[in-house]
NUMARKE-906684 format. One record per residue: residue in one letter; y, z, x of N, C-alpha, C, CB in turn. Coordinates in steps of 0.02 Angstrom, whole numbers, plus 50000, padded with zeros to 5 digits. Glycine has a CB too. Layout:
<nodes>
AYZXYZXYZXYZX...
</nodes>
This chain:
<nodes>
X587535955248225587945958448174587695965448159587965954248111X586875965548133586975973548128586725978548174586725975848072X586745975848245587015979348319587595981048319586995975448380X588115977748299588895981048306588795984848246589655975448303X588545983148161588715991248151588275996248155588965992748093X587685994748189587206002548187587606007348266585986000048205X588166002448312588336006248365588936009648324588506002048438X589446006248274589906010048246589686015048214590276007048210X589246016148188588816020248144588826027048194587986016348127X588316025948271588196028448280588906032248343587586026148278X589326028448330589976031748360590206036948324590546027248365X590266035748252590626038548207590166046848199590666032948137X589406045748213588976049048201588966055648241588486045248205X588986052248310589256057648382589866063348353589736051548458X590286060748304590676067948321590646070948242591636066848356X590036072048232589706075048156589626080348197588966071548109X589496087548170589026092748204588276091248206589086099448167X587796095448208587026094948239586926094348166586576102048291X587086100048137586786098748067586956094848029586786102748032X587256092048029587906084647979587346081148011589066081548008X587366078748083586646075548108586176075248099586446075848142X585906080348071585086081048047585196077947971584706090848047X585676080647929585666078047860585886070447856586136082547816X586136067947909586396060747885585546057247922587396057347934X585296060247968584526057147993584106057047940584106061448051X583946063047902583466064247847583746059047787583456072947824X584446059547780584546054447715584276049047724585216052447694X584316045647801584086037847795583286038147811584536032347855X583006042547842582616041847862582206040547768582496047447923X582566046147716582336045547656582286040347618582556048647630X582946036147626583146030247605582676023947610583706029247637X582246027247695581956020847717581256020547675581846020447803X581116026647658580506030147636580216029647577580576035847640X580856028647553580866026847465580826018447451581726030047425X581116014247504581216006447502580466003747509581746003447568X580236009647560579546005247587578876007947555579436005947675X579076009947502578666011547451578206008747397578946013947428X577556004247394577576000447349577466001447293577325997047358X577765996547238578065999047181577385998647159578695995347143X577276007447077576826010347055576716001847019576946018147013X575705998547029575625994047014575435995746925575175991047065X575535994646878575135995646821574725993546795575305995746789X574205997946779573375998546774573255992346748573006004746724X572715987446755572555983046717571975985146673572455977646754X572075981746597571275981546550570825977646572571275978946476X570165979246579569735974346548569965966246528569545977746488X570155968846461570315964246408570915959446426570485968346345X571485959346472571925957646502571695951446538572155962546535X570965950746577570865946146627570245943546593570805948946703X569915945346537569585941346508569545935646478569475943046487X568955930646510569255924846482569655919646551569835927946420X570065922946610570125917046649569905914246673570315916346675X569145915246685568755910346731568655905246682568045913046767X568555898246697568585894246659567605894946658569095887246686X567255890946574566525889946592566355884546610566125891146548X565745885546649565445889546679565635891246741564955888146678X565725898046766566165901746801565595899946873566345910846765X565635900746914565085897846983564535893746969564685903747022X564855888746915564395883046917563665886446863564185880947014X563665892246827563115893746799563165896446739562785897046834X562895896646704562945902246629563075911446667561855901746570X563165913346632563405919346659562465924146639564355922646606X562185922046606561615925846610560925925746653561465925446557X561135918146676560835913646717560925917846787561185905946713X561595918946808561835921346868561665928546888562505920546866X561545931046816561525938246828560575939146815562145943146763X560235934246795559475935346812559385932246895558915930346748X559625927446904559675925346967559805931147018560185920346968X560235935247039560735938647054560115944347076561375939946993X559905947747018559255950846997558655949847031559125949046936X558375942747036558095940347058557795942347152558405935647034X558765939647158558755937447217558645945647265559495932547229X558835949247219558885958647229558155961147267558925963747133X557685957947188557045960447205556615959547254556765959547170X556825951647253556475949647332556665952347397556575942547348X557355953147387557615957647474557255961147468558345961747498X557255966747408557075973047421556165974647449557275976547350X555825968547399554925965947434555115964747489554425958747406X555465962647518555465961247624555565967047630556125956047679X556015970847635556165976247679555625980647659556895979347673X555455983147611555015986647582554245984847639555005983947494X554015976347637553545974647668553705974947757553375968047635X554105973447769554495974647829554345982847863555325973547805X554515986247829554765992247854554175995147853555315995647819X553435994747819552685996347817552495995147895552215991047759
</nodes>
């Protein structure tokens, strides 16, 4: 179906002049340009997503995770540090 009308299209199109041709190309080409555009997302807060993780969020207190986390930092950083000597 829209093989028969992109060929009527482009029958009808053939006896435009060059420039009628260029402006009916640029309109769609615009048309297409504007469709495939994704729509402006709006900003999220902070405060908006606070709160969905249910507790305890990876199985831990959240202060727990972040001395852990910390933790786990310092020690890479003693290997490579001892490593790289």
């Amino acid at each position: 179906m829209a093989l028969q009308t992109i060929d009527q299209i482009l029958k009808r199109a053939d006896k435009l002049t060059p420039s009628d041709r260029l402006l009916l190309a640029s309109r769609l080409i615009q048309g297409v340009r504007l469709g495939a555009l994704p729509e402006k997302q709006k900003r999220r807060k902070w405060s908006d997503v606070a709160g969905l993780l249910p507790y305890p969020a990876l199985g831990m207190d959240a202060q727990r995770y972040i001395s852990h986390a910390r933790s786990d930092d310092t020690s890479r950083r003693a290997r490579v540090i001892r490593e790289g000597k």
